[in-house]
Each structure stands twice: as structure tokens, then as C-alpha cells.
MIMARMAR-415983 format. One line per 8 residues: number of its first residue (from 1); for each residue x, y, z of C-alpha. Coordinates in steps of 0.2 Angstrom, whole numbers, plus 5000, padded with zeros to 4 digits. Last residue first. Layout:
% residues N
NUM	X:Y:Z  ...
% end
This chain:
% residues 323
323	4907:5167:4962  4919:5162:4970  4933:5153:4963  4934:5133:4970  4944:5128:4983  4955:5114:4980  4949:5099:4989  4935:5097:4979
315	4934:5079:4976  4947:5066:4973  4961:5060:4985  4966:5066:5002  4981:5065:5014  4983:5066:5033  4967:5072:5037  4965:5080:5056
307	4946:5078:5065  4933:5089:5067  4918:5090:5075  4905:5104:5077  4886:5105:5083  4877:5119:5080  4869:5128:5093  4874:5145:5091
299	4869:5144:5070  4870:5157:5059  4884:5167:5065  4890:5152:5075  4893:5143:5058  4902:5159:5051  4915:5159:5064  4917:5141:5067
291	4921:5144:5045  4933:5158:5048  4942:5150:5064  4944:5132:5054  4951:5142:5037  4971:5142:5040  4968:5124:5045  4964:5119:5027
283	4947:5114:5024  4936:5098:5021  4919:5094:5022  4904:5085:5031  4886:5091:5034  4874:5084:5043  4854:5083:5038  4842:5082:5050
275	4828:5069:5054  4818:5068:5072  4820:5052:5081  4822:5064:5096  4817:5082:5096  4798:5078:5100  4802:5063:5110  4811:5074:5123
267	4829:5076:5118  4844:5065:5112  4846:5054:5098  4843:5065:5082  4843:5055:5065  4855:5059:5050  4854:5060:5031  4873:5065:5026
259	4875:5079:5014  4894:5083:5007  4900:5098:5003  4914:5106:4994  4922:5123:4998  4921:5142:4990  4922:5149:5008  4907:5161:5004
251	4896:5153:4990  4898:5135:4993  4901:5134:5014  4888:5147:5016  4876:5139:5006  4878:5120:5018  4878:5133:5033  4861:5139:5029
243	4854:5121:5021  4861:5115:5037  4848:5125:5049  4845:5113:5062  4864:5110:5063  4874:5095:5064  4892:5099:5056  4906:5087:5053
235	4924:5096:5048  4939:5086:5042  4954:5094:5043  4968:5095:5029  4986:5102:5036  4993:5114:5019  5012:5107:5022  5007:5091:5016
227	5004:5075:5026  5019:5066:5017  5032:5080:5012  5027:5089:5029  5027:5076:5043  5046:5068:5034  5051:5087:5037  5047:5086:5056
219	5053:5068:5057  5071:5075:5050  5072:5091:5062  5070:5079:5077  5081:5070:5070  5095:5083:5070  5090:5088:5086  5091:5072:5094
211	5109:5070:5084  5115:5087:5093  5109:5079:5108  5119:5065:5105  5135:5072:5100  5134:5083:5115  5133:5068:5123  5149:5060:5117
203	5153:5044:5106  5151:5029:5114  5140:5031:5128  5129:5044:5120  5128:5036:5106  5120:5023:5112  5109:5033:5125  5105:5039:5105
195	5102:5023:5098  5089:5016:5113  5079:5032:5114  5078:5030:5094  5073:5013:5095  5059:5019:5108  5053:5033:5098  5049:5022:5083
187	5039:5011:5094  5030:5025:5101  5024:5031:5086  5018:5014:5077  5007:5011:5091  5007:4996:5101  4996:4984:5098  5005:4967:5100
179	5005:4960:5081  5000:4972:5070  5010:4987:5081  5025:4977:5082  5025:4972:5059  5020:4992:5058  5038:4998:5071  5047:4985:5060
171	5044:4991:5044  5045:5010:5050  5064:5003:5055  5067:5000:5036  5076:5019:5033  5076:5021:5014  5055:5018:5012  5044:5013:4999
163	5029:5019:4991  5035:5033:4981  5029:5044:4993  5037:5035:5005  5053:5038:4996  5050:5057:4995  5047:5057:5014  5063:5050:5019
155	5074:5060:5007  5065:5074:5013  5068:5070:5031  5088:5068:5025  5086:5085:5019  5078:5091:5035  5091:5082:5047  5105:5089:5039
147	5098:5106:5039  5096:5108:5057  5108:5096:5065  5121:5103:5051  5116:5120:5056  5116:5120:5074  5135:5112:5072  5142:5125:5063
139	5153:5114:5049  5145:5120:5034  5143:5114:5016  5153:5101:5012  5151:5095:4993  5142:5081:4986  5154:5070:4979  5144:5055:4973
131	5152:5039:4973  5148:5030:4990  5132:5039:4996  5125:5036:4980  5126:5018:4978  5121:5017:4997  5107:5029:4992  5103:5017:4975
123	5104:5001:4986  5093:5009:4998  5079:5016:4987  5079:5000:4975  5077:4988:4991  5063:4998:4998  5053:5000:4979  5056:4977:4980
115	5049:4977:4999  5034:4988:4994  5031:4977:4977  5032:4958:4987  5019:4966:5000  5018:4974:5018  5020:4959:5033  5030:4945:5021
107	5040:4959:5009  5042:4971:5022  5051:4960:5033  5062:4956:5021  5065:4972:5017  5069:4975:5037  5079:4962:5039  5093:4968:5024
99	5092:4987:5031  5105:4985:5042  5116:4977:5028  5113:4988:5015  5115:5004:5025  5132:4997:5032  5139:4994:5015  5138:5012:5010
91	5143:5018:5028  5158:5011:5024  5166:4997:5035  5181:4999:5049  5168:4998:5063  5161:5009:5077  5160:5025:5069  5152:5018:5057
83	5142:5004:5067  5133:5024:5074  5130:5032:5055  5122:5012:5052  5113:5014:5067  5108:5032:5062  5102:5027:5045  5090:5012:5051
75	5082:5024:5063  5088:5041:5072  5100:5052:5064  5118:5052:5067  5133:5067:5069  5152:5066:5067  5156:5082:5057  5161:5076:5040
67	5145:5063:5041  5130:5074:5045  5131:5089:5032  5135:5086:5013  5137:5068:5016  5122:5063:5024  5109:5077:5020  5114:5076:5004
59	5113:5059:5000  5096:5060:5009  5091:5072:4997  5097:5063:4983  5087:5045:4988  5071:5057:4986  5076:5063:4970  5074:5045:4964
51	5063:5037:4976  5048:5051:4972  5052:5051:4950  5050:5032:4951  5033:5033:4963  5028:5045:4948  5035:5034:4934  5024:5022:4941
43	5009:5031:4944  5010:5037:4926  5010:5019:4920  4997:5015:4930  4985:5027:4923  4991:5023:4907  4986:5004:4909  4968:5011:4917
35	4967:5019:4903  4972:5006:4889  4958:4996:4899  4944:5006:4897  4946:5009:4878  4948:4990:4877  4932:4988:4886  4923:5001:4877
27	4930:4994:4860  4921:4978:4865  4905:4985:4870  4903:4992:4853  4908:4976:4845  4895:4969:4856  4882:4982:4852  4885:4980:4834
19	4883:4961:4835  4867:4964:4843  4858:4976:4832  4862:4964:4817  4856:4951:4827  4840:4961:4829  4842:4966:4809  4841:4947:4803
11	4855:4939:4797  4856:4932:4779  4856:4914:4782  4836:4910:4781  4834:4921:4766  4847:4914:4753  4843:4898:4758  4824:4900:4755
3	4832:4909:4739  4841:4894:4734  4828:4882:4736
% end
């Protein structure tokens, strides 16, 4: 009795087999999830790192060219620069108050973790603005529009590479477009047409086109540090003789590609219905004339479309050595 005990408990090899495979499969999981815990970890120290020296440039910008010589910006900053010269309170206070309606915009139209990154970045440029002593650099006008504006537009851009923003009105300009259409753009631009006849009124005109320059100069920057000063653009080609240009993207331009299956819609019923491959990939702007060059070089006919990229992930983006 014992051994027919003995025998029927021991396990067999196929559970054996199966309670490795789970404990196998168990470690994979756990494997799997302590990267995806150190990939957001890094992320987070990254969007961290972003809002950080991001709130300094617009420090900077502020107090070490705009505010000792009187000018504003457009947005959420240049209304509090504007109720500054208007009101006996700091600019430090005026940044957290203006931008109050906008977090809490962003928290119900963006998300509870956009809306807390945004409250950081302002309360730590307020904080900044009020005790750090950055030092005056200039007082020539042209430069302090200039300059100023491009380290605020940093400051900008850094933050909304770290996920949030220091000037709310881009909250308000997505929560308009998401409800009446109009495009994020031109609602930005009409806020700032508002604030600068403003400041026109009440402080001078020269004032004002020197604070148009200076934000002009700040959206600029704000285009670079989020879009990237290499512009990406996407490039479709349909071509009869894609396996041609598909080598020629690889072994001469040293670029990625990637091969859609596609079906001609145009032409006699010979041509139409007909299969062809398209090719899609990406270059920098510096490359376009290179790569329409070498297309037409094989190719006449072949089809082109591009479009701009404004950020990209992944892939092949860096070109690759040549071979």
C-alpha cells in the first residue's frame, strides 16, 4: 500500500514539465515588468530634468533681459508682465494666479498628471523668479527682444518636453479647438493680438512692437526645442521601379524603408487594378533635393508626397554608415 501511495503521489514528468514552464513564465513576467518600471522611471527623471532646467531659461529670460527694461511676451507670462506694470503685486504672484484657470483646465480637458507637471513648472518659475538673482545682461533694446524671447521660448519648450507647460494659454487654445474647431494657432495668435493692442494702450507702442519681436523670437525657439532643429519629412513614393529606388534609399542615402503593398487606380484596365509596392521613409530636410534627385534619376514618373514630422520615435531615424 505504501508503494501504490508512494507511486501515485510522486509527480509525473509532464507535470514536472509544466510546473517549470510556469515558473519559467513567471520570471518572464517579473523580468518584463521591472523594465517597464525602469523605463518609466527614467522617463520620469527625464520629464523632471525638462521642467527643471526649462523653468531656468525662462527665469532668465525674464529677469535677466525682459523685466529691467519694461518689455512682455505674449500668453500667460505677458499678461502677468502686462497686470505688473498695472498692479502693485509681484510678477511671482501674478504668474501663479494667471495660470490658476488654466491648470485646472488642463486637469479636466488634458489629464490629472499634465495639470500636476504644469502646476510644478509654474510654482517653481514663480519661486524662481522671486529669489534668484540672475544678473542684467543688456539694455539694448533689439537684444533683449531677441535674446529674451529665445530663452523664455526655451523655458517654454523644455517644459513641454517634459509634459507640461509654464505659459497655461496653450490649455486654453486645445480646450477651444476641441470644442469649436478652431485651430490651436490661430487661437494663440488672437490672445496675443489682444495683449499687445493692450500693451499698446497702456504702456507705449514701441513697447509693443518690441514685445511682438520678443515673442516672435520665443515661438520660434519653442518650434526648435519641441520639433527639433533637424525638421523630419516624411516621403511616400509610388514608382513602377520601387525595388530601384528602395536600394538606393539603403545603400546610397543610408535611410530606412518601409514597403507598403498598394493597387493602381488610374489608367486603362491594363494599368489599373494592377499591384505596386510604395515606399515610405523619413529624411531630414537637408536630404529632400538629394533623394527627388536620385528618384527622378531612375524613375521620371514616380510619384512623390511629402509631408513635415514633428517628432519621431523608433526605427531608423539616424542614418545608418554606408557601407
Amino acid at each position: 500500500m505504501n508503494f501504490l501511495f508512494n507511486f501515485f503521489s510522486t509527480r509525473s514528468p509532464f507535470q514536472k514539465v509544466h510546473n517549470k514552464r510556469e515558473h519559467n513564465e513567471s520570471h518572464y513576467i517579473k523580468a518584463k515588468e521591472f523594465l517597464q518600471f525602469q523605463d518609466l522611471v527614467k522617463q520620469k527623471i527625464k520629464d523632471a530634468f525638462f521642467i527643471f532646467f526649462g523653468v531656468f531659461a525662462a527665469g532668465f529670460g525674464l529677469k535677466g533681459f525682459l523685466l529691467p527694461n519694461g518689455f512682455i511676451d505674449g500668453g500667460a507670462v505677458g499678461i502677468s508682465l502686462l497686470l505688473r506694470e498695472l498692479t502693485p503685486l509681484s510678477l511671482s504672484i501674478l504668474l501663479v494666479i494667471v495660470n490658476i484657470p488654466f491648470i485646472l483646465l488642463g486637469y479636466k480637458t488634458i489629464s490629472k498628471e499634465f495639470a500636476l507637471k504644469t502646476a510644478v513648472g509654474i510654482i517653481l518659475l514663480a519661486l524662481i523668479v522671486a529669489f534668484i538673482p540672475y544678473p542684467q545682461i543688456t539694455h539694448d533694446k533689439l537684444l533683449v527682444a531677441v535674446f529674451g524671447g529665445f530663452f523664455l521660448g526655451a523655458g517654454i519648450g523644455l517644459a513641454v518636453r517634459g509634459g507640461g507647460v509654464i505659459d497655461g494659454t496653450e490649455v486654453l487654445a486645445i480646450s477651444i479647438y476641441r470644442k469649436f474647431g478652431i485651430s490651436v494657432g490661430d487661437v494663440i495668435l488672437i490672445i496675443n493680438i489682444l495683449i499687445f493692442i493692450i500693451a499698446a494702450y497702456l504702456l507705449s507702442i514701441e513697447t509693443a512692437l518690441y514685445s511682438i519681436l520678443t515673442y516672435l523670437s520665443a515661438s520660434k525657439t519653442v518650434d526648435f526645442i519641441i520639433e527639433g532643429i533637424e525638421e523630419l519629412t516624411g516621403v511616400t513614393v509610388i514608382s513602377v521601379k520601387s525595388n530601384e529606388i528602395r536600394e538606393m534609399i539603403i545603400n546610397e542615402m543610408g535611410r530606412g524603408v518601409t514597403i507598403y503593398n498598394g493597387e493602381r487606380g488610374y489608367g486603362n484596365n491594363e494599368i489599373a487594378n494592377k499591384e505596386i509596392k510604395i515606399i515610405f521613409t523619413v529624411i531630414t530636410r537637408l536630404e529632400v533635393n538629394k533623394l527627388n534627385t536620385n528618384i527622378k534619376k531612375i524613375d521620371h514618373n514616380a510619384f512623390i508626397i511629402m509631408s513635415s514630422i514633428k517628432d519621431s520615435k523608433g526605427g531608423m531615424i539616424k542614418k545608418r554608415p554606408l557601407k
